[in-house]
Backbone as JSON, one array per atom type, in Angstrom:
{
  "sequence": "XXXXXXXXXXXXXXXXXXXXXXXXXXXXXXXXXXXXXXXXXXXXXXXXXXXXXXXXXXXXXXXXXXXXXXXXXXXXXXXXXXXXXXXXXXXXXXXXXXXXXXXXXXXXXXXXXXXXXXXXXXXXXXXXXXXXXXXXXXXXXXXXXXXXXXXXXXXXXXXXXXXXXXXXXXXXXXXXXXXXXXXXXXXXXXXXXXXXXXXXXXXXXXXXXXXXXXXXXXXXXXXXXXXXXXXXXXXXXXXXXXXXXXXXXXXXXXX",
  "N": [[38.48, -54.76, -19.72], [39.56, -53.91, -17.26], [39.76, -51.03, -17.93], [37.05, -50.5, -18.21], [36.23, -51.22, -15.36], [37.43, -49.28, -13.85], [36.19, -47.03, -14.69], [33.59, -47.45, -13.87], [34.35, -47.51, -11.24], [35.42, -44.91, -10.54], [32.63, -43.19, -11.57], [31.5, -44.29, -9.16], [32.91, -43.04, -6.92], [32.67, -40.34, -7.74], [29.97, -39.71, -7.61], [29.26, -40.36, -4.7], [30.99, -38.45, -3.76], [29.26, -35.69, -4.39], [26.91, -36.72, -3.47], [27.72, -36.74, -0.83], [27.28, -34.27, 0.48], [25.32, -31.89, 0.0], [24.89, -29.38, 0.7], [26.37, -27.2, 0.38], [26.51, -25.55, -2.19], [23.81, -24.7, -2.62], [22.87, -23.3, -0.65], [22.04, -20.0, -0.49], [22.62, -16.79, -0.77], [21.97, -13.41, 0.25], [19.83, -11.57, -1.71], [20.6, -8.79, -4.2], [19.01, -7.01, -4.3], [18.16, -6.79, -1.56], [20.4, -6.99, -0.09], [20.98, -4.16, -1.0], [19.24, -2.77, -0.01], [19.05, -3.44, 2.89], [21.64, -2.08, 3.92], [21.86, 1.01, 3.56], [19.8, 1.2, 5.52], [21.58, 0.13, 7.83], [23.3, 1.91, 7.62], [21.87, 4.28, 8.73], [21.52, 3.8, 11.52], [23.67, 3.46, 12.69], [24.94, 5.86, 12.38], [23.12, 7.41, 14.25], [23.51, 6.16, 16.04], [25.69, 5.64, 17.04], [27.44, 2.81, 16.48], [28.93, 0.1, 15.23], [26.78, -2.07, 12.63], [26.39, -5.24, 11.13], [26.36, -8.49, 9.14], [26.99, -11.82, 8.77], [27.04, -14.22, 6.81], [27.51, -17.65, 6.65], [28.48, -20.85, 5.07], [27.91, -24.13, 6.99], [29.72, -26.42, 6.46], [31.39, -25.72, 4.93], [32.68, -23.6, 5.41], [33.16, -20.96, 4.6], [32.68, -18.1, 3.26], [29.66, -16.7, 2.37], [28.15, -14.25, 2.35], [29.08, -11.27, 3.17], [28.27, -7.84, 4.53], [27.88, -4.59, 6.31], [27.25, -1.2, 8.18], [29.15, -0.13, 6.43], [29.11, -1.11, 3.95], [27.95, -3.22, 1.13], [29.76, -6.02, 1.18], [31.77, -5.72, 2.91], [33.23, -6.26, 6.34], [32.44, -5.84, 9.63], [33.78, -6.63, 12.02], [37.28, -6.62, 13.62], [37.55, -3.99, 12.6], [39.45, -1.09, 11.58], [37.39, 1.28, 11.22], [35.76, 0.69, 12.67], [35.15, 1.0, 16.21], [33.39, 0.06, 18.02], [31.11, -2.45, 17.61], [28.43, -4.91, 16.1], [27.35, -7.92, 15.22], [25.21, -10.35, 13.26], [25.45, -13.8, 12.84], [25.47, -16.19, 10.78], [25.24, -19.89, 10.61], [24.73, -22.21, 7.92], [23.95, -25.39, 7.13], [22.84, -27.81, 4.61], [22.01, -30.99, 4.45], [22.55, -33.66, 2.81], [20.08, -35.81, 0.76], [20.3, -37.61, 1.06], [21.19, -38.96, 4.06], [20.21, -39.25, 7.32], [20.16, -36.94, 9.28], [18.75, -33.82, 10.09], [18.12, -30.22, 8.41], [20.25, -27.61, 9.23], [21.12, -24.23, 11.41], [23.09, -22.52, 12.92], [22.63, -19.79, 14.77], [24.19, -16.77, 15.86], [25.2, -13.94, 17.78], [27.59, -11.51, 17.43], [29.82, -9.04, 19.47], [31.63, -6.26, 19.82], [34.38, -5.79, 22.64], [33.56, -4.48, 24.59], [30.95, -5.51, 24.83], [28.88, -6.81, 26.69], [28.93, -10.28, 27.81], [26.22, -11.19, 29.05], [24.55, -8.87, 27.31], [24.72, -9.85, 24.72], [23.82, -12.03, 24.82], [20.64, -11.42, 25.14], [20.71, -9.95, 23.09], [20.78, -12.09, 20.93], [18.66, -14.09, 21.9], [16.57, -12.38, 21.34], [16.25, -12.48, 18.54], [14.75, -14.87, 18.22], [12.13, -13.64, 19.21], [11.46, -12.17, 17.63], [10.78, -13.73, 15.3], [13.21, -14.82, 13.67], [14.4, -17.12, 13.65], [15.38, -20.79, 13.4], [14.58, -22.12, 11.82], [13.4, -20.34, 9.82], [15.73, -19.72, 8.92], [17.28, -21.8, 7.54], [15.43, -21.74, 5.59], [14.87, -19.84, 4.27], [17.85, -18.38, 4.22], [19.42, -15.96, 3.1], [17.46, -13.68, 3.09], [16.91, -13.89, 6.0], [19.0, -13.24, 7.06], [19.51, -10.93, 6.22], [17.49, -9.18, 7.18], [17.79, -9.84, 9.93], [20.27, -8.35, 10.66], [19.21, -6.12, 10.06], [17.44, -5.5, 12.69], [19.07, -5.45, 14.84], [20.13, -2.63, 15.76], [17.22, -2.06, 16.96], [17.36, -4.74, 18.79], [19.81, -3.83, 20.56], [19.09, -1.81, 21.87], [17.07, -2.5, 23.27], [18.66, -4.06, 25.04], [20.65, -2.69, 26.35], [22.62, -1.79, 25.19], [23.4, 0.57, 23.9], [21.85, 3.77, 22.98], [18.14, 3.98, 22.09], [17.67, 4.5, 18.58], [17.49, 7.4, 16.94], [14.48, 9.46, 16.04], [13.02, 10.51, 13.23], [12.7, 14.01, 12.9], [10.02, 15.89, 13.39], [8.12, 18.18, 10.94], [9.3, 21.59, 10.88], [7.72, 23.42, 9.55], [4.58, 25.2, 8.82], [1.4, 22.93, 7.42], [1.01, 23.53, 4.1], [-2.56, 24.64, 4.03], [-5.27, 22.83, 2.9], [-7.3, 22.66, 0.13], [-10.66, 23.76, 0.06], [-13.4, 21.71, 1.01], [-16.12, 22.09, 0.52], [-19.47, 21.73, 1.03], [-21.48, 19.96, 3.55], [-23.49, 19.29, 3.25], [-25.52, 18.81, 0.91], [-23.82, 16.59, 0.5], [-24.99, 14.33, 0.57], [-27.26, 13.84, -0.2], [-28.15, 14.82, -2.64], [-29.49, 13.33, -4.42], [-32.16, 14.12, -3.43], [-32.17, 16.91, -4.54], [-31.61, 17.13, -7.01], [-33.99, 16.1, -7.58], [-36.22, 18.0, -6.39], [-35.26, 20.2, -7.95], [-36.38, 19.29, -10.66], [-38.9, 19.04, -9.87], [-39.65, 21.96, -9.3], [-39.07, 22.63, -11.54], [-41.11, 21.44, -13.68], [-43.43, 22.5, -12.37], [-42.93, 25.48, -13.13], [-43.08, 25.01, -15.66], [-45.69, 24.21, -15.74], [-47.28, 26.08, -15.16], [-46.62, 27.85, -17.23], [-47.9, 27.08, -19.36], [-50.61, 27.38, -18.25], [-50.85, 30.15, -18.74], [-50.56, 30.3, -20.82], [-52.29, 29.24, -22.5], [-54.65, 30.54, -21.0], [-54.11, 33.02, -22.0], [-54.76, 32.74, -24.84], [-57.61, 31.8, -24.68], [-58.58, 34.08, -23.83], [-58.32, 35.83, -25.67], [-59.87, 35.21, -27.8], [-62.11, 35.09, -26.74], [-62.14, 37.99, -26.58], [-62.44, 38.21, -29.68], [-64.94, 37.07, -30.49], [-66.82, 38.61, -29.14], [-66.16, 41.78, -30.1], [-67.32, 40.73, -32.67], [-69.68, 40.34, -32.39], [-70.29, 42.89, -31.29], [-69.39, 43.86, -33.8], [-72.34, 43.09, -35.53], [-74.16, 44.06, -34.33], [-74.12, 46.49, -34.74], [-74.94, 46.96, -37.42], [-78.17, 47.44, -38.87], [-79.58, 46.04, -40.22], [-78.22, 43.45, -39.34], [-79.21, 43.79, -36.99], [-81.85, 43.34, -36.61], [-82.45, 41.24, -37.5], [-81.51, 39.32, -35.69], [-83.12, 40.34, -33.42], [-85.33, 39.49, -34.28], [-84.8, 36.98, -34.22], [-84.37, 36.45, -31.21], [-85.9, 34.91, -28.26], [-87.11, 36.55, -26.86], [-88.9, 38.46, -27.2], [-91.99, 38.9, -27.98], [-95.4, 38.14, -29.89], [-97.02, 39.71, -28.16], [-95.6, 41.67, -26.65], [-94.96, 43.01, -28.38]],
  "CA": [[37.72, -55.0, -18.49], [40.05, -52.81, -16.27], [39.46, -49.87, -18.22], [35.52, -50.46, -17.62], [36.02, -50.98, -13.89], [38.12, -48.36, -13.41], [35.24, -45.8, -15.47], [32.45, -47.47, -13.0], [34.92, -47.1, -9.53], [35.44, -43.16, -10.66], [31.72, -42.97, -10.99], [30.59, -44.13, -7.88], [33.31, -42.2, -6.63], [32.05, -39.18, -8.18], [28.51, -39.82, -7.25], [29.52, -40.52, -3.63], [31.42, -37.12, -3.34], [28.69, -35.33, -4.59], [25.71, -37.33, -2.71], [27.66, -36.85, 0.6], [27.0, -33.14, 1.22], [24.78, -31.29, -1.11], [24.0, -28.15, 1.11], [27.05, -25.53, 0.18], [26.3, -24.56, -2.83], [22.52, -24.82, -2.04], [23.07, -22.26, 0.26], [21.73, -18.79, -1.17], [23.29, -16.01, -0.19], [20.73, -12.31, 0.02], [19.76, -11.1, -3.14], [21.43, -7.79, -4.26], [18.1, -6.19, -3.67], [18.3, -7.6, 0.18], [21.91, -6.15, 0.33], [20.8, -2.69, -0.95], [17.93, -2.89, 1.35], [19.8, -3.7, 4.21], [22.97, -0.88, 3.63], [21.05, 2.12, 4.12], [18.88, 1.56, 7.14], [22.08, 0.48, 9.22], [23.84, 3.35, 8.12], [20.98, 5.8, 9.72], [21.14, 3.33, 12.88], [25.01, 3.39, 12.82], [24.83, 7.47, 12.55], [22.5, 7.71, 15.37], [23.58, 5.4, 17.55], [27.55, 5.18, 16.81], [28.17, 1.75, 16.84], [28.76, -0.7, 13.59], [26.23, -3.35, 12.28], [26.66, -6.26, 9.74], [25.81, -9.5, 8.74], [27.7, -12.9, 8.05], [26.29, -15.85, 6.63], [28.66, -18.66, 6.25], [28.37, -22.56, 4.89], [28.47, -24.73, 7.93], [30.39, -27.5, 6.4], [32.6, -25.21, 4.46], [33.43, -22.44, 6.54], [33.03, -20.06, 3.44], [31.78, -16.82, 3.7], [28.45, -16.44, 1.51], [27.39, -12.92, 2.17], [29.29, -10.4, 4.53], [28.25, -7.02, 4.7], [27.61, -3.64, 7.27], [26.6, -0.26, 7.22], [29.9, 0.23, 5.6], [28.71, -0.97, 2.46], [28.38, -4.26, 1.12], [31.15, -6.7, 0.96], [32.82, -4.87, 4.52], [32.53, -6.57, 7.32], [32.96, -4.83, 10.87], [35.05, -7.16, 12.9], [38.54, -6.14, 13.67], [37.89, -3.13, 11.23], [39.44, -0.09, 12.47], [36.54, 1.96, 11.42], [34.11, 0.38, 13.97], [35.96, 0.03, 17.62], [31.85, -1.02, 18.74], [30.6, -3.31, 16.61], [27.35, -5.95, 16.52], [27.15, -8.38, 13.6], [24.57, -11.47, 13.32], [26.59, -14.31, 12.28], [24.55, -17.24, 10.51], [25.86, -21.11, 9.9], [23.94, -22.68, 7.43], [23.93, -26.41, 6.63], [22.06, -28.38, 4.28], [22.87, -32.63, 4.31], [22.1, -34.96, 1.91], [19.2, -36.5, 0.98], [20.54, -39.46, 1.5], [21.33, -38.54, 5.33], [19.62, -38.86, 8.54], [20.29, -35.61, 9.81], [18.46, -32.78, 9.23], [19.19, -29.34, 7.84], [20.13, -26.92, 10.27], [21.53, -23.47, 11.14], [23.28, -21.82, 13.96], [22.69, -18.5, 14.76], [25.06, -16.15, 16.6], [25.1, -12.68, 17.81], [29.43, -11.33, 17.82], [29.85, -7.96, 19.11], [33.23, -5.83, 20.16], [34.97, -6.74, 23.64], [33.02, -4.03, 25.5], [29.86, -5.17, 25.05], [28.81, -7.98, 27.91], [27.69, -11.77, 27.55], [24.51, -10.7, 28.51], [23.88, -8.02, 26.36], [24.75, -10.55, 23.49], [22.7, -13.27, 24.76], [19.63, -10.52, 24.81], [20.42, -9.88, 21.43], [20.25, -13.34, 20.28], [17.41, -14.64, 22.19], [15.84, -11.84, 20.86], [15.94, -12.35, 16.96], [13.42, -15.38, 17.68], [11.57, -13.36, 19.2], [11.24, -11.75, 16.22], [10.32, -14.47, 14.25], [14.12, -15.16, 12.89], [14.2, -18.77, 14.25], [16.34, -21.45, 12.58], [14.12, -22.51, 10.5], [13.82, -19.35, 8.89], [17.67, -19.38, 8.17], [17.37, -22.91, 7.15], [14.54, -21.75, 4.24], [15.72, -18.51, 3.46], [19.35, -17.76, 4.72], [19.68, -14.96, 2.66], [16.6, -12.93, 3.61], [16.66, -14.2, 7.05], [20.24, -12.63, 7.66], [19.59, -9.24, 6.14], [16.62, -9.26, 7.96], [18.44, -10.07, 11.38], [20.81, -7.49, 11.01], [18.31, -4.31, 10.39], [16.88, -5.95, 13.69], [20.06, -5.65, 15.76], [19.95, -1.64, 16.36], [16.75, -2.68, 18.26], [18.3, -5.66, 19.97], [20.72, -3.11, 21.05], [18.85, -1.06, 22.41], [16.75, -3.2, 24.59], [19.62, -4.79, 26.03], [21.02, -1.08, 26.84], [24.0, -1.35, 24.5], [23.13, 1.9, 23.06], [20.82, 4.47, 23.11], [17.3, 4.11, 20.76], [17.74, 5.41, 17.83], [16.59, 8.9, 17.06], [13.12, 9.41, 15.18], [13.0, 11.78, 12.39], [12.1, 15.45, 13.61], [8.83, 16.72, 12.56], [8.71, 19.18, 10.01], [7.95, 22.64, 11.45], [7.21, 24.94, 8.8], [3.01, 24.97, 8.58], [1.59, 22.58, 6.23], [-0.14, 24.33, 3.31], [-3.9, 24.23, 4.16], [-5.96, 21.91, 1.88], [-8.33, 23.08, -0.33], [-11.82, 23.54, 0.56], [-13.77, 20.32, 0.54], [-17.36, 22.46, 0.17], [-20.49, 21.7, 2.52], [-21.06, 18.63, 3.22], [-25.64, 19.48, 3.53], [-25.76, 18.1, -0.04], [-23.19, 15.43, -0.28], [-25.31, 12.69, 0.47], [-28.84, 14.54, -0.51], [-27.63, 15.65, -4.44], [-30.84, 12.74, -5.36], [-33.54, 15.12, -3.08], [-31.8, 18.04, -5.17], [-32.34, 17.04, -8.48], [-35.69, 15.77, -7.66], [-36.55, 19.06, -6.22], [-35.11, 20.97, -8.82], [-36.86, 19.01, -11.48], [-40.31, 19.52, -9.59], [-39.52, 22.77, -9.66], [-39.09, 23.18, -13.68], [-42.3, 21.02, -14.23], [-44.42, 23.46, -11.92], [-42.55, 26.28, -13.91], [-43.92, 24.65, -17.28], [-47.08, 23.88, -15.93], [-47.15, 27.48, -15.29], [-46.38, 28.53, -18.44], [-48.84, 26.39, -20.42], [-51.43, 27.89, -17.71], [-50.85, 31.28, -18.55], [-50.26, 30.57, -22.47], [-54.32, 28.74, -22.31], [-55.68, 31.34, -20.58], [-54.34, 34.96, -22.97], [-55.41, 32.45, -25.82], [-59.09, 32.21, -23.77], [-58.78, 35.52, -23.42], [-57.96, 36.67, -27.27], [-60.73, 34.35, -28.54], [-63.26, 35.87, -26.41], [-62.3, 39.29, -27.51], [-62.48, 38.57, -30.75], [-66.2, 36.91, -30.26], [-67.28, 40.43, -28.68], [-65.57, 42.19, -31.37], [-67.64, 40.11, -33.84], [-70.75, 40.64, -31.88], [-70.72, 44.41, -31.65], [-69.85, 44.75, -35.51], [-73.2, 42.73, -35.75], [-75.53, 44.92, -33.6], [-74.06, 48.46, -35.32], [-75.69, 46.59, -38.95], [-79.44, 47.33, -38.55], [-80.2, 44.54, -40.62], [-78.36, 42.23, -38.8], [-79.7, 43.54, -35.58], [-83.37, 43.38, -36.55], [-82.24, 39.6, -37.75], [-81.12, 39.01, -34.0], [-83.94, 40.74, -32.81], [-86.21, 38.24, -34.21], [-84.51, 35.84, -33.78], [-84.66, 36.78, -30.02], [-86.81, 34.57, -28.13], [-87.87, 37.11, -25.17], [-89.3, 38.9, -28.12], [-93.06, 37.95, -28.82], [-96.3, 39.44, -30.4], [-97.58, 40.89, -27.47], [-95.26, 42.61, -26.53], [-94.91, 44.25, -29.65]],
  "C": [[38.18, -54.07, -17.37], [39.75, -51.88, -16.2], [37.94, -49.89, -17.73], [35.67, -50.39, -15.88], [36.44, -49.96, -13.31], [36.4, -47.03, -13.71], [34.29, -45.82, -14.13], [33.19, -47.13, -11.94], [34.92, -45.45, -10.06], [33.98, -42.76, -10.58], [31.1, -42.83, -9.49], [31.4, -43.17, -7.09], [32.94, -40.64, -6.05], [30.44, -39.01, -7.59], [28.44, -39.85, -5.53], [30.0, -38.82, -2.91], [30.16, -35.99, -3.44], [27.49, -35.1, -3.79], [26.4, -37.11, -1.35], [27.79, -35.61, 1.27], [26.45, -32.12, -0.02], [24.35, -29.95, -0.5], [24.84, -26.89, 0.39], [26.81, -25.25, -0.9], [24.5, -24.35, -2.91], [22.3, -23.54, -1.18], [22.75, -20.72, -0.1], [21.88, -17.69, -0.34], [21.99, -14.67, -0.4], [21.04, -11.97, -1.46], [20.67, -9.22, -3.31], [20.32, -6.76, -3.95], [17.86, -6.19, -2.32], [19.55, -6.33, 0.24], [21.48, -4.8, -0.18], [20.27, -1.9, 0.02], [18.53, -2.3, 2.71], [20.98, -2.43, 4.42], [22.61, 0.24, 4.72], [20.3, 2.07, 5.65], [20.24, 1.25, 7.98], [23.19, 1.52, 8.84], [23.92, 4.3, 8.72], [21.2, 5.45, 11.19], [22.36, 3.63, 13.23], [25.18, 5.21, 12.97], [24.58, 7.7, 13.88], [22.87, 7.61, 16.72], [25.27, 4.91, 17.98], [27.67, 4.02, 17.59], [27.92, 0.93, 15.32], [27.56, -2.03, 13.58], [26.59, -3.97, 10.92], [26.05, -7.26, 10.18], [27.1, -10.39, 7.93], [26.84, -14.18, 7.32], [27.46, -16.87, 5.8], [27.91, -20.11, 5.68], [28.91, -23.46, 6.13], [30.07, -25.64, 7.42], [31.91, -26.62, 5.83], [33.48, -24.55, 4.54], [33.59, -21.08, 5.62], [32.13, -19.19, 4.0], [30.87, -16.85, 2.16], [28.17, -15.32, 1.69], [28.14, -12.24, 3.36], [28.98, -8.78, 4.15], [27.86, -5.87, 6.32], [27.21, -2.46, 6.91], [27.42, 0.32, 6.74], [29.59, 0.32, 4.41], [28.88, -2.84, 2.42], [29.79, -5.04, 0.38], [32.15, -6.79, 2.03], [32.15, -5.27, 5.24], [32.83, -5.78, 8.58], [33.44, -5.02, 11.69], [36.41, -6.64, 12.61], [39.19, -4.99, 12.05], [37.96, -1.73, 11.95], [38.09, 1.2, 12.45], [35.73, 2.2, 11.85], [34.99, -0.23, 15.5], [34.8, 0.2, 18.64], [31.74, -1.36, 17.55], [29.45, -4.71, 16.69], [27.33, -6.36, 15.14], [26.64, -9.82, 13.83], [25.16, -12.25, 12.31], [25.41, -16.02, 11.94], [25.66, -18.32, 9.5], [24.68, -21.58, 9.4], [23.83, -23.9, 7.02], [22.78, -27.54, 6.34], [23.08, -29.96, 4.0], [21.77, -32.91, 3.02], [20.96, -35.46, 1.9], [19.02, -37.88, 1.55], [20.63, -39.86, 2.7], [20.13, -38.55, 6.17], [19.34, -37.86, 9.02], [19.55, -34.68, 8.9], [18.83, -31.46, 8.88], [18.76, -28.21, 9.55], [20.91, -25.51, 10.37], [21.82, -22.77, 12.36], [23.83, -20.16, 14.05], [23.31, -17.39, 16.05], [24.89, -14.34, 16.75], [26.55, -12.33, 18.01], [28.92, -9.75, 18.19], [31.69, -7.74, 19.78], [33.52, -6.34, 21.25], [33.97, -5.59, 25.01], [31.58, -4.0, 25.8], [29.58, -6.72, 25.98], [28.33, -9.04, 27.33], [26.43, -11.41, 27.4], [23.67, -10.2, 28.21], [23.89, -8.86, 25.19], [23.96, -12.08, 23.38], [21.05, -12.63, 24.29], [19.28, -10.75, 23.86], [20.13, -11.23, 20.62], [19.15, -13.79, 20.44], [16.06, -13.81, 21.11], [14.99, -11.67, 19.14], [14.78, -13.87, 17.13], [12.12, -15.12, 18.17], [10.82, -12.41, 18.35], [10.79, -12.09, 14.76], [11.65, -15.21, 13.28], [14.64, -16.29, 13.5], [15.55, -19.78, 13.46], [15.23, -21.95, 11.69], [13.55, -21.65, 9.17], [15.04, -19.33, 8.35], [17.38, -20.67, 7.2], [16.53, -22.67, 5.62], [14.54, -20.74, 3.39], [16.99, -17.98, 4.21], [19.57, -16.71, 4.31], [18.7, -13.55, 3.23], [16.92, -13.03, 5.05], [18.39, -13.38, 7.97], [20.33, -11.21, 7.43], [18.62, -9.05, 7.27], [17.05, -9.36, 9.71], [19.6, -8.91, 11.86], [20.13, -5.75, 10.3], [17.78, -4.52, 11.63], [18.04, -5.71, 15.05], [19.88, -4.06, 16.48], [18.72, -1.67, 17.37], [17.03, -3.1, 19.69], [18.94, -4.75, 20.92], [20.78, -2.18, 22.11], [17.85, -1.37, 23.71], [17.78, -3.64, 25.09], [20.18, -3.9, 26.6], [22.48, -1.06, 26.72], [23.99, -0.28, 24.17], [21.52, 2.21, 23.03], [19.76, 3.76, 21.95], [17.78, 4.71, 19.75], [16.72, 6.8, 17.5], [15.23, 9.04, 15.79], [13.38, 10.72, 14.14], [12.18, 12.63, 12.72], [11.13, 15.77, 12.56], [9.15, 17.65, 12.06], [8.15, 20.39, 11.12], [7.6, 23.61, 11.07], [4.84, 23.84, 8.56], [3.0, 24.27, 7.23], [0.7, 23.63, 5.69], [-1.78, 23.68, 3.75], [-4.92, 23.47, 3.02], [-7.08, 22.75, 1.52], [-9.85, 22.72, 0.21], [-12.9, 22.65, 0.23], [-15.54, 20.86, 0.14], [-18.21, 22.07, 1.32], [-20.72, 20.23, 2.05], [-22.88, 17.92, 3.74], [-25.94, 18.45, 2.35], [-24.93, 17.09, -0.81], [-23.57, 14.12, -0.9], [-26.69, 12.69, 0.24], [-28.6, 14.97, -2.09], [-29.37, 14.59, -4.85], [-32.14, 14.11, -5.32], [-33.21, 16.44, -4.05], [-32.0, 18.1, -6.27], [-33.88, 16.87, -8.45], [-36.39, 16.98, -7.49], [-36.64, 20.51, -7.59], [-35.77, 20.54, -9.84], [-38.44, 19.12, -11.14], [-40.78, 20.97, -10.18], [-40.19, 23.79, -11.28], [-39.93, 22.8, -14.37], [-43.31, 21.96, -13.56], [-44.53, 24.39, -12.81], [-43.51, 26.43, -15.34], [-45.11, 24.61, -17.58], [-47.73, 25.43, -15.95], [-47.87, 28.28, -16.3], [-47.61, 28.33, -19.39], [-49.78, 26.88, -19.84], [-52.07, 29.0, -18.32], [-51.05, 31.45, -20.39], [-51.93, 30.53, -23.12], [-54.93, 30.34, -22.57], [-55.45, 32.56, -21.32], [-54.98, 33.75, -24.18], [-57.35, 32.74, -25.74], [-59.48, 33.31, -24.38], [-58.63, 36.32, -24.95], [-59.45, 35.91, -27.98], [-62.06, 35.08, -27.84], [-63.68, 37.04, -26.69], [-63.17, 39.68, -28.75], [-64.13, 38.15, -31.13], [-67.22, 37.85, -29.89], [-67.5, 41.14, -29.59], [-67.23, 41.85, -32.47], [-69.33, 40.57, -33.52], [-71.07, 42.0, -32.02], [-70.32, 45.22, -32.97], [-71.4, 44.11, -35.78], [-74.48, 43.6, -35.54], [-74.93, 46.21, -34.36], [-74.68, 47.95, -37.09], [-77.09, 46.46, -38.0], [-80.26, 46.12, -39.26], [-80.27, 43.28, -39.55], [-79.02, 42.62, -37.31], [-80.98, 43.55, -35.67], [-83.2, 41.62, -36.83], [-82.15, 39.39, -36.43], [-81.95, 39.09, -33.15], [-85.26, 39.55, -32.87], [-85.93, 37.06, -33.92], [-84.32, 35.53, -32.02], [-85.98, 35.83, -29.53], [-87.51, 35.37, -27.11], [-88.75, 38.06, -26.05], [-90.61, 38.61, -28.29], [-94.4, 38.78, -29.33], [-96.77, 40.34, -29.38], [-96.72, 41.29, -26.62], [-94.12, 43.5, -27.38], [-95.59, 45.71, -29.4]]
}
């Protein structure tokens, strides 16, 4: 009987520990495609604009770091790192409770930068990520996205608040581009039907033509040969005394 009570007290135990904070590992940190993502662009901003960016995202309850990177690289963060003495890094708490709990889930979002940059350049910057759409309840539904996402957004921030210059735009190219091939006229782009139609009038006139011209030497050979046939008739005195009578303008008196 002990042994049984003991099994059920370790359960509820177990079930109790479990059921009374279910957010940290819940908690999804950016994907590795996020963190690649993210690298590169604040490298170019960090170039430009010499000063460091990153990204924290912690577990409220646990105080664990879930995702730190900058445009060091990921894994490097840019607080008290001698390679960044400026530095801006959006710092996200994330906590999910219990179902079983009252409370709901929530997420506090922070802007840290070095010691020379003012309160209220770092309030700026905060206010500013929901104006951006990076809210808490974005963190709260994607933490991971929602923190890479917040820190490609900071060189911005940064720059409205007049921590640092804009960043610089990529210089137009200035060799000439090659000229594009010639696109043709542009009379019969949208006329090609009237063109065939035309052209097929054309080739039936042509034909009718032809068959005109083919008629008429036939005509014309057939009549010949009716002539022909006629004046071997009249050079025979037979047959032209036959013809003769047979002539009606012919009659006895005027014999």
């Amino acid at each position: 009987m002990w042994v049984i009570v003991g099994v059920a007290f370790l359960c509820c135990v177990g079930i109790g520990v479990v059921n009374s904070r279910d957010g940290g590992d819940d908690v999804l940190p950016p994907t590795s495609q996020e963190r690649g993502d993210t690298v590169p662009i604040l490298q170019r901003a960090s170039a430009s604009q010499g000063i460091c960016y990153g990204w924290v995202l912690q577990d409220y309850y646990g105080y664990t770091e879930l995702s730190v990177g900058s445009n060091l690289g990921d894994g490097v963060a840019v607080e008290e790192n001698p390679a960044c003495p400026r530095w801006a890094q959006v710092v996200a708490r994330v906590a999910y409770t219990s179902e079983s709990s009252e409370s709901n889930d929530f997420a506090r979002i922070t802007v840290e930068t070095s010691d020379d940059v003012s309160a209220t350049a770092r309030l700026r910057m905060q206010s500013g990520l929901e104006r951006l759409g990076l809210t808490e309840d974005a963190f709260v539904d994607e933490p991971g996205w929602a923190v890479t996402r917040a820190a490609v957004s900071l060189p911005l921030l940064a720059a409205e608040a007049g921590v640092v210059e804009p960043a610089a735009t990529p210089a137009a190219a200035t060799a000439d581009a090659p000229p594009l091939p010639d696109a043709g006229s542009d009379l019969w782009r949208d006329r090609w039907g009237y063109l065939l139609a035309a052209v097929g009038l054309l080739l039936f006139t042509a034909l009718l033509f032809a068959v005109g011209f083919w008629q008429r030497g036939r005509q014309r050979r057939e009549e010949a040969e009716r002539q022909a046939q006629a004046a071997a008739r009249m050079q025979n005195p037979r047959v032209a005394r036959q013809a003769a009578a047979r002539d009606p303008r012919r009659t006895p008196e005027g014999r």
